[in-house]
C-alpha positions, 0 to 999 in steps of 0.5 A: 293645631293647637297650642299645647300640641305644638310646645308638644312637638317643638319640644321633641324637635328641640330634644332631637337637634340637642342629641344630634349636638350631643352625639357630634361632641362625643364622637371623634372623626379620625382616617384610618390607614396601613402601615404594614399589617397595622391600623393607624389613625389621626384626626381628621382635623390635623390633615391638609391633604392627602396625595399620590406620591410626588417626586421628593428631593433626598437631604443629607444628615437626617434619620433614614426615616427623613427620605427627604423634602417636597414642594407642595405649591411652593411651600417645602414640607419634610416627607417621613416613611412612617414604616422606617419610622416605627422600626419596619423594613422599607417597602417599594411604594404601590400604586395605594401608597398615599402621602398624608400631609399633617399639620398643627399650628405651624408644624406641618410634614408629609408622611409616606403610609401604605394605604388609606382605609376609612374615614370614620366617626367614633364615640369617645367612650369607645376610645381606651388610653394608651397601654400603661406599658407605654410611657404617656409623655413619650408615647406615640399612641393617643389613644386604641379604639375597639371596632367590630373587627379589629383594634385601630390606634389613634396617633398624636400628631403633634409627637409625630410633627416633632422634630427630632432630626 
């Protein structure tokens, strides 16, 4: 093969690996899930994992959205009905009910959702800032993505690790 024809192709390879590069900068990878009619996500970056329902320990004083604390391999984590917590009627736990456990930094806590969807990769241009109705200081919502069929919501963790219990 000659010289030129292989700086032809290694400058096509090199040109493919720097788009690939490019597409996994511009995209983020989030887990959708349900609570109630609606889809939610977070980053999949601020999940340690994510279980079936276990057994929780009530404690007194806490918001009814705090149904409590559970031991996770030693370590006690706050457990949150995120439908309780976004102003919906409690729901009987089914057997799609998960509990996903989120961190950031050194704030972690389970959240009870009603199911998972998907785990998904979508480009940051397809991601819109959250309705200026919202207070962006306040807000719960990073960000509302447009898929094909429907509109998710992208949460911030780290405002819903805050403790205000």
């Amino acid at each position: 093969m000659s010289d030129k024809l292989k700086n032809i192709i290694n400058k096509q390879v090199d040109q493919q690996n720097q788009d690939a590069v490019g597409q996994l900068e511009d995209a983020v990878q989030l887990v959708g899930f349900m609570i109630g009619d609606e889809e939610y996500s977070i980053p999949i970056l601020n999940i340690q994992e994510i279980i079936k329902p276990i057994a929780w320990t009530r404690v007194p004083q806490t918001p009814p959205y705090v149904l409590g604390v559970f031991n996770l391999r030693g370590s006690v984590i706050p457990l949150i009905d995120l439908r309780l917590k976004f102003g919906l009627s409690q729901q009987k736990q089914s057997d799609e009910t998960r509990f996903i456990v989120m961190k950031e930094g050194s704030e972690i806590a389970g959240f009870v959702i009603d199911r998972l969807t998907e785990a998904l990769r979508i480009r940051k241009t397809d991601i819109n800032p959250a309705p200026d109705t919202l207070d962006e200081n306040e807000s719960m919502i990073d960000g509302v993505a447009k898929r094909a069929d429907r509109i998710l919501t992208i949460l911030k963790v780290h405002k819903l690790l805050k403790r205000d219990f």
